[in-house]
C-alpha angles and dihedrals in degrees: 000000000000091000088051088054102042085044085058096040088042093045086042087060097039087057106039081047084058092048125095109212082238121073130225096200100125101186105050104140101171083178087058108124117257112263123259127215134208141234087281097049079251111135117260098237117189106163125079101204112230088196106101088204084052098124092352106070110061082227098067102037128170110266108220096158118202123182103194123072098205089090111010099177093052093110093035086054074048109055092037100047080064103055135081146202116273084274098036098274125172104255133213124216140191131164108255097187152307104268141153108049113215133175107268129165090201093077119069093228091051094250136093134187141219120234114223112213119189114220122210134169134183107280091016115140105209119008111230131218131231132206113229121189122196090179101075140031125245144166104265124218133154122274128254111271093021132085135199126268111255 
């Protein structure tokens, strides 16, 4: 149980080392309405994003703010349940990794991280990664080359 708890302590002071007191985070929008969800607890998603770093630059992730830690991937399950392949392909998606510290006060140690997901569909040549954020609020929207699942 000690080396639990040094690992933590140890991990808490790595990160907030990493972490400048400014953030990068470009698309940060705390007014943004809450997000809806549909008949099937998928995100109502109404904006096609026209920023190609838009999801794929950990400086503009996608914002799916959660404020209970008991399942923290429920609104990225939520935002990526909704979406489709360029065609409307079924996509496939697995956490790749935590990345990208950043300043939050949202977090009891001062830091948050970004989840990479990987995103793959049937004939696609090279899967892509997105960045998702739980820490901040944002206006979602789907990402360019992607659509939304119908």
């Amino acid at each position: 149980m000690r080396r639990k708890v040094i690992g933590c302590l140890l991990i808490a002071v790595v990160l907030s080392a990493c972490v400048s007191t400014k953030s990068t985070l470009k698309n940060v929008d705390e007014n943004a309405p809450d997000l809806q969800l549909n008949s099937v607890g998928n995100f109502v998603i109404t904006d096609i994003s026209t920023n190609p770093k838009y999801g794929y630059d950990k400086d503009y992730p996608i914002n799916v703010f959660f404020q209970n830690t008991k399942n923290d991937t429920i609104n990225q399950f939520r935002f990526l349940n909704a979406l489709a392949g360029p065609k409307g392909e079924k996509i496939r998606f697995r956490k790749i990794d935590d990345c990208c510290p950043f300043p939050s006060k949202r977090n009891d140690i001062g830091v948050g991280l970004l989840n990479r997901y990987e995103i793959t569909w049937e004939g696609q040549k090279k899967p892509i990664v997105l960045y998702l954020n739980i820490f901040a609020k944002g206006r979602i929207a789907v990402p360019v080359g992607l659509t939304l699942k119908k």
